[in-house]
C-alpha positions, -999 to 999 in steps of 0.1 A, spaced: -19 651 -67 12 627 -59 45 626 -46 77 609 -39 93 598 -7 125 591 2 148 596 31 177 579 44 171 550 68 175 557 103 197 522 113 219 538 85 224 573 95 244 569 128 263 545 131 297 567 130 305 608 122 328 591 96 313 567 77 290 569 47 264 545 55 258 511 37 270 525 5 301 528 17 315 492 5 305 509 -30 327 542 -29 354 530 -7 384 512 -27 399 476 -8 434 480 3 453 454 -20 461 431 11 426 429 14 415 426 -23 444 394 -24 423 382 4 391 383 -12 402 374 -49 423 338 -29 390 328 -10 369 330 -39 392 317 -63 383 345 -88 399 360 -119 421 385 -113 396 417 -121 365 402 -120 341 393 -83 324 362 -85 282 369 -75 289 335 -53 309 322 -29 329 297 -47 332 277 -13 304 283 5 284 284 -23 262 314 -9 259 348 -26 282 374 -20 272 398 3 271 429 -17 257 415 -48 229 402 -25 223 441 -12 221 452 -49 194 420 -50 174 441 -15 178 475 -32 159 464 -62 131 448 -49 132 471 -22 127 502 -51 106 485 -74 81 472 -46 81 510 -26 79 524 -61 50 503 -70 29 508 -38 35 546 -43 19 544 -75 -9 515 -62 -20 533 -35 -18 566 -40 -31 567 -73 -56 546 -59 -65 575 -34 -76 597 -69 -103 569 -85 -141 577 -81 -164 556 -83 -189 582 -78 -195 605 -112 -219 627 -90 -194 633 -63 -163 652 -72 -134 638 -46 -121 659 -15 -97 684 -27 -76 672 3 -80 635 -3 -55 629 -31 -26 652 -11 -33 631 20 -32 596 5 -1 602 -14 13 619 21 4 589 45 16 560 18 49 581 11 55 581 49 45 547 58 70 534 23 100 547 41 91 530 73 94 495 56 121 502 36 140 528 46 164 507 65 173 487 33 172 509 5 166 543 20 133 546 -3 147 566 -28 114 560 -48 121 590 -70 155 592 -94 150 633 -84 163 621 -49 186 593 -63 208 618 -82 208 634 -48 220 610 -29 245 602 -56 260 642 -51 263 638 -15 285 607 -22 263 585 -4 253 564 -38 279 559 -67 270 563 -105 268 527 -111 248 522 -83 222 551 -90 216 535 -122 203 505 -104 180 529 -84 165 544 -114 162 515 -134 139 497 -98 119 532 -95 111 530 -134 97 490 -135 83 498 -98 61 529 -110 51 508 -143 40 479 -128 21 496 -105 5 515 -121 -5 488 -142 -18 466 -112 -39 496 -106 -53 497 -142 -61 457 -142 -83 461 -110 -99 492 -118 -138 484 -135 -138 496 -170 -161 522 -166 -147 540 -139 -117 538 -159 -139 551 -190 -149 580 -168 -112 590 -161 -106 586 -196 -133 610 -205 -113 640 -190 -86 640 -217 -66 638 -191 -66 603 -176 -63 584 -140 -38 599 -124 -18 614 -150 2 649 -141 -7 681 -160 3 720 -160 -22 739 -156 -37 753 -185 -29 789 -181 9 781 -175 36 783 -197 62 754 -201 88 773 -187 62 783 -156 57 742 -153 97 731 -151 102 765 -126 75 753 -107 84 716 -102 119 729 -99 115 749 -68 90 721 -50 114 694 -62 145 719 -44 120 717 -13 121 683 -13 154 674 -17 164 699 11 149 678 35 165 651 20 203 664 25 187 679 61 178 644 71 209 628 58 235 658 78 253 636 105 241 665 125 206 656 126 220 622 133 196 620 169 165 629 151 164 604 124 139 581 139 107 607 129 118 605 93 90 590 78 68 615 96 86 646 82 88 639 49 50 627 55 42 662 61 66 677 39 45 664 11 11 669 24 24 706 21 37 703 -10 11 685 -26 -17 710 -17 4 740 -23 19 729 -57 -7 705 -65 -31 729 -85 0 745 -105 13 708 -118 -1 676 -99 26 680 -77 49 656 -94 80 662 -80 91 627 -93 101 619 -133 85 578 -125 55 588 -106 46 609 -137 64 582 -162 33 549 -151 4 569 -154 15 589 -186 27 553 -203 -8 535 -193 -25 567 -205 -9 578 -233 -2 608 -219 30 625 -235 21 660 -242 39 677 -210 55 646 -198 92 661 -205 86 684 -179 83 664 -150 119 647 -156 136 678 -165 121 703 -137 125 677 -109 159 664 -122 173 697 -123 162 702 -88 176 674 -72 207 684 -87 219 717 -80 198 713 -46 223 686 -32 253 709 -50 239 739 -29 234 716 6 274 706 0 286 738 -5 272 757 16 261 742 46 284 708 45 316 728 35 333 732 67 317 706 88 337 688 110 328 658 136 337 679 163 302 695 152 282 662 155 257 658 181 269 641 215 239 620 213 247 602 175 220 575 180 188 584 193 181 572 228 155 544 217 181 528 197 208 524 228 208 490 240 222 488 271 240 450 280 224 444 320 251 415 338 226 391 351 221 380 386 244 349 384 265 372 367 268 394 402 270 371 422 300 355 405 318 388 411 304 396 447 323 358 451 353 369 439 
């Protein structure tokens, strides 16, 4: 059983009703006084950004987020896949594994993921929830692509990490199944049809959190993120988990079926998921985004353990008592 994580990073979410987070430098267009600006300081040809400062000889600030948002990916990707497959090996052949155990472990490592890196990348960690994000207008094509590409060498290479540390025999064991460690299947008695429909609607579940948690109105509740979409796939992974693995995510299905050779119903868990993220976002905007207005925003935007408050100190007083 195994999932994908991904909200948007509290520090992010809040900071005004109007802006679009720290993508925004990607979507929004530079007046031309302020693209002369740049293009003078940087000495650089007339339709092309140097990736360093020609002056300062540092690199430029958004080429060096693209720089946090893929190792940010590819490292949340890769501990998805190293831990929670992880959470699925026996080493007992005697001992079947808690039904529970996989759903749980995949829960707790999704949750505690998006704690480190939410506030960088948002841990995406799944290209279902990238194409999301890139809907809502919070990520732009060219952008996504970066996202997908990170989530794609993450899952790989953890996967394969997972593989090199694993003793042969326990790996022989998984082998045995015709299945393989870790590796997503339908169920026997389902149709492929049944198998995209299914990973479709828990894929739709997932992603409405997803467009939930990234509504300006739920602006003063971002700071439980991680735990909600902790839960959200504890549920989905023991509800949908005997129907498909759970999959809900195109790379967490991609490392496994690659080290395993497992292609037969791969196709399903990129196409059901994908779809899902997809028209769920479309849905989200229409309906429930399509009037909003920042009158509707919360009056508390930032939740109230991110207010710093500046105290005057004492000399500070008594300079003013003075006067």
């Amino acid at each position: 059983i195994a999932m994908p994580p991904f909200p948007r990073p509290p520090s992010y979410v809040r900071v005004s009703q109007t802006e679009l987070g720290p993508f925004q430098k990607f979507l929004e267009k530079p007046s031309p006084e302020k693209l002369k600006k740049i293009r003078k300081s940087q000495d650089m040809p007339a339709r092309r950004q140097s990736a360093v400062d020609v002056q300062s000889g540092r690199c430029n600030p958004i080429y060096w987020q693209l720089v946090e948002i893929f190792f940010a990916e590819t490292v949340g990707t890769g501990m998805l896949l190293f831990f929670g497959c992880m959470g699925g090996v026996s080493f007992m052949e005697d001992v079947p594994l808690h039904p529970l155990q996989g759903a749980i472990v995949f829960a707790v490592v999704v949750a505690t993921i998006i704690q480190i890196f939410g506030h960088i990348s948002a841990a995406h960690l799944n290209p279902a929830v990238t194409i999301a994000f890139m809907v809502l207008g919070q990520v732009s094509p060219g952008l996504a692509v970066v996202y997908v590409f990170s989530e794609t060498v993450g899952a790989v290479l953890g996967f394969g990490l997972l593989m090199l540390l694993t003793p042969k025999d326990v790996l022989s064991s998984a082998m045995s199944t015709g299945v393989g460690l870790c590796c997503t299947v339908p169920h026997t008695g389902l149709s492929n049809v049944q198998a995209v429909a299914i990973e479709f609607f828990a894929t739709c579940f997932l992603v409405m959190v997803v467009c939930a948690c990234e509504d300006p109105r739920n602006a003063n509740k971002a700071d439980s993120t991680p735990l909600k979409f902790g839960c959200t796939i504890l549920a989905l992974s023991i509800a949908v988990g005997p129907y498909t693995g759970a999959s809900m995510n195109p790379v967490r299905s991609l490392g496994p079926a690659l080290w395993n050779g497992q292609w037969g119903s791969h196709w399903i868990y990129w196409l059901g998921p994908g779809l899902g993220g997809f028209f769920t976002a479309i849905f989200y905007q229409a309906i429930f985004n399509r009037n909003y207005t920042n009158d509707m925003a919360p009056l508390e935007a930032v939740p109230l353990n991110q207010v710093k408050v500046n105290v005057p100190r004492t000399n500070d007083k008594k300079e003013q008592n003075s006067h």
